[in-house]
N, C-alpha and C positions, 0 to 999 in steps of 0.2 A: 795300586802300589802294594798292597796286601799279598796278591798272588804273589807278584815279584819280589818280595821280600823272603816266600817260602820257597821262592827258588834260587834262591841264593845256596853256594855253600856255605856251611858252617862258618862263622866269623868268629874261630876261638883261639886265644894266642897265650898259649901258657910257656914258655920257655921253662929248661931244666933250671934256671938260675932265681925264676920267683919261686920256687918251691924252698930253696934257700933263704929267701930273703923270707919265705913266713917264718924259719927256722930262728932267723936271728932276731927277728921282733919280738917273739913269744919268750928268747932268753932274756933278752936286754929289756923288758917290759917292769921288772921289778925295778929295774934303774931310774925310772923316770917318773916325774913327780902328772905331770902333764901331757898330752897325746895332740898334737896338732894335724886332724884330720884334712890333706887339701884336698878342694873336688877342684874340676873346672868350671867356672860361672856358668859356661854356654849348655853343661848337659848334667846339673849338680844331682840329679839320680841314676842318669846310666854311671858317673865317675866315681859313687859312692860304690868302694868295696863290699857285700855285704857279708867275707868272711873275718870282717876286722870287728865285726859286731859281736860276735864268739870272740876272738882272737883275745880284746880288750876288757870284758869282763866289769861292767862299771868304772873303769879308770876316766878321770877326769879328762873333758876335751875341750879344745879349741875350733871350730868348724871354717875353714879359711875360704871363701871363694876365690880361685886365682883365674886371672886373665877376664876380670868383670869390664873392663875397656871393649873386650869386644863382645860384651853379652848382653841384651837387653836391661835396661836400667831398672825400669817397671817390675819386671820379672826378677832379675835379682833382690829387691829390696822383699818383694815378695815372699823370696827365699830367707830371708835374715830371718824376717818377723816367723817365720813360722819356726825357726832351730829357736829364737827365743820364747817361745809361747810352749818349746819341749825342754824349758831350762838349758838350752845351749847356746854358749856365746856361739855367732856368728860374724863373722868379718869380712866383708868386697874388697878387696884388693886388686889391684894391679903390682906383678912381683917386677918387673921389665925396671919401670917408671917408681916405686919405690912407693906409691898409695895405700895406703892403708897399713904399710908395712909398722909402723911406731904404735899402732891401736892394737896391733898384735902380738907385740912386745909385752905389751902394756897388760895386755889380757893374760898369756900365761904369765905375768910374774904374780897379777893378783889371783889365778889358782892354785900356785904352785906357794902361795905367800904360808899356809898351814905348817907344809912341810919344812920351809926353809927358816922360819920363825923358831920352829921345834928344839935345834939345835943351839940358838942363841939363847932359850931359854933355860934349857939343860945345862949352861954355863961355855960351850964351845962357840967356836966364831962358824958368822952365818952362814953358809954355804948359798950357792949359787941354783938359781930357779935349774931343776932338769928337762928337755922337753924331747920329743921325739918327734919328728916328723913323718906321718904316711901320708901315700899315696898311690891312685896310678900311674903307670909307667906314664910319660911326657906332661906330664900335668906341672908341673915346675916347681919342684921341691928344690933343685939346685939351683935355681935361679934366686928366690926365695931366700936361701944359705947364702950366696953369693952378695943377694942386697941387704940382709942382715950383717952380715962379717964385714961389709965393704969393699972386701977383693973375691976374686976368683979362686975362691978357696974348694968346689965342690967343682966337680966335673960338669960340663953343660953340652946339648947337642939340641938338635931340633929332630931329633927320633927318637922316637920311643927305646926304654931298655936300656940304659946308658950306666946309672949310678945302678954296681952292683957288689960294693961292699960296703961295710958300716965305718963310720967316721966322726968322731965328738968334735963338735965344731966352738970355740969359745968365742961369746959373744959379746964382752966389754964383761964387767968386775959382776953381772947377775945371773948369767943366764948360760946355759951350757946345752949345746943341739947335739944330737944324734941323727944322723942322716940314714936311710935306709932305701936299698933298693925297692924300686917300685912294685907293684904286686896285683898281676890281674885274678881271675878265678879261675876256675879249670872250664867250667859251662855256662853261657849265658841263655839262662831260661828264657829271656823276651829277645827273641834276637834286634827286635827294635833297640835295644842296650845295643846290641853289636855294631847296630848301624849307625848310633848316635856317636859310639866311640871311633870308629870308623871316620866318620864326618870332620871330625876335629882332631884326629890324627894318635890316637893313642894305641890302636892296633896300627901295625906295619904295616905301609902302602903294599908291601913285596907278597903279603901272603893274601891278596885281596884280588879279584874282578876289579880293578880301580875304573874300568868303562861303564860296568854296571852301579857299580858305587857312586861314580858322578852322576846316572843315569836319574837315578834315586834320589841324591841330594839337591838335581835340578829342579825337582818337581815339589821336592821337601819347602827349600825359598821360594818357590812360584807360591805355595800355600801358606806361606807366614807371609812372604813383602813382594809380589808378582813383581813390582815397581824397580826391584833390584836387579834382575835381568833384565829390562829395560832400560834402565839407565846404565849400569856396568856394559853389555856387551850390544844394547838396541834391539832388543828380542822382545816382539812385541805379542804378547800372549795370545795363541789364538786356538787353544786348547791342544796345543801342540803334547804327545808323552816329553818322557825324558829322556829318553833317544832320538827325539827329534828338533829337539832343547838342543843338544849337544851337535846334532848335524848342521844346523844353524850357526853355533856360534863357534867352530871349528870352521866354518867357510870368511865368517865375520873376524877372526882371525890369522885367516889365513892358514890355517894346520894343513894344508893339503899335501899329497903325496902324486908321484906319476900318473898320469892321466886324471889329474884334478879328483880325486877320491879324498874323504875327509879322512884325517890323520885323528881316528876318535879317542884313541889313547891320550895322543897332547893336546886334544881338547879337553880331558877328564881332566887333566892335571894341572891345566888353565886354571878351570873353573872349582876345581877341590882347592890349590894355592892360593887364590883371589878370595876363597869362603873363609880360610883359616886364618890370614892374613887380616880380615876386615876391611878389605875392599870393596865388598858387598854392602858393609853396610854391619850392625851391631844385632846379632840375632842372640835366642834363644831354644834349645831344640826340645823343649821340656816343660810343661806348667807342673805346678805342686799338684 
């Protein structure tokens, strides 16, 4: 898998409009009392931005794991304990289903509680917790907004790149959200980062080898839960690659094309929508 990962093209997705979206962070950054960092559960180190670490400056955070429903249970909690053992609240959430969502509340109001206190003690009336939301692009920040606010207040899609202006969202009588376009990086040093993000869909299928990418993440679950190919498509391990993963279960559903050739493109995209969806089964692509 090694080779083939160096043979990969470049997996780097910076559109001209996150270069904006670090613009508007770095201004609106004195705004906000509190920084709600989301990763997604399934790859909480490839999803961590690491130019928000500069960006943010010591500012107070909240570490959200979103879409933990479909991440390893084990491994998430794993992850909490170790953002608390670094002084950082952490929280597993599911944004969809509404889990975890009120602990999150809950946590930036009591960061944000110095700042918002300050003002009633100076004799004016209290003002409302500030918080900002980042993330990478498809990670589910408007989702998130969306179950926070109660309506469809924040733009939603299931691709990457979507939310790309800033938006103060009011969240009952305490709390006040700033939404922010998502924000990847210019280079990803490990391209394993590329691939993990790839995997779970926060680079664009469009600018990807998506046959080599399935290729890849067939062999990825063959080495965390062999059992998931098996049971999902009846592909019974017999040290097949990942190209041979997918010629299999492109015949096993039928993807063929004239004169019965596997259609491997819509076998990628079988098997990439059945991993992302949680069909598969509840993975992790990542240990601490």
């Amino acid at each position: 898998m090694n080779k083939e990962i160096l043979d990969l093209p470049a997996l780097q997705w910076y559109p001209g409009h996150m270069k904006r979206a670090r613009d508007i962070i770095t201004e609106n950054l004195p705004l906000v009392d509190v920084v709600v960092e989301l990763l997604d559960a399934r790859a909480p180190i490839s999803s961590a931005n690491p130019m928000l670490a500069e960006i943010l400056k010591g500012k107070l955070r909240v570490v959200v794991l979103n879409k933990a429903d479909l991440a390893d249970e084990k491994i998430t909690r794993e992850f909490v304990a170790n953002f608390k053992a670094q002084n950082i609240k952490a929280i597993a959430i599911d944004a969809k289903e509404g889990r975890g969502v009120k602990e999150t509340v809950k946590a930036i109001e009591i960061l944000a509680k110095p700042y918002t206190e300050k003002w009633a003690k100076a004799g004016a009336k209290k003002r409302a917790a500030r918080c900002m939301i980042l993330g990478i692009p498809n990670v589910g920040k408007s989702t998130l907004i969306n179950r926070l606010a109660g309506s469809a207040k924040a733009k939603t899609a299931d691709k990457p790149g979507v939310t790309r202006n800033k938006q103060w969202i009011k969240i009952g009588a305490n709390l006040e959200l700033l939404d922010t376009p998502g924000i990847l990086w210019p280079k990803f040093d490990d391209m394993r980062v590329g691939l993990n993000l790839a995997f779970i869909g926060t680079i664009s299928d469009d600018v990807m080898d998506i046959e080599k990418i399935a290729a890849l993440l067939a062999e990825k679950i063959r080495e965390y839960k062999k059992e998931a190919l098996r049971d999902r498509f009846k592909i019974e391990d017999g040290g097949l690659t990942g190209e041979e993963i997918m010629e299999v279960l492109g015949k096993k559903r039928g993807c063929l094309v004239k004169g019965g050739a596997v259609d491997t493109e819509k076998a990628a995209r079988i098997l990439i929508n059945e991993f992302r969806s949680g069909k598969l089964g509840r993975f992790t692509l990542e240990n601490i």
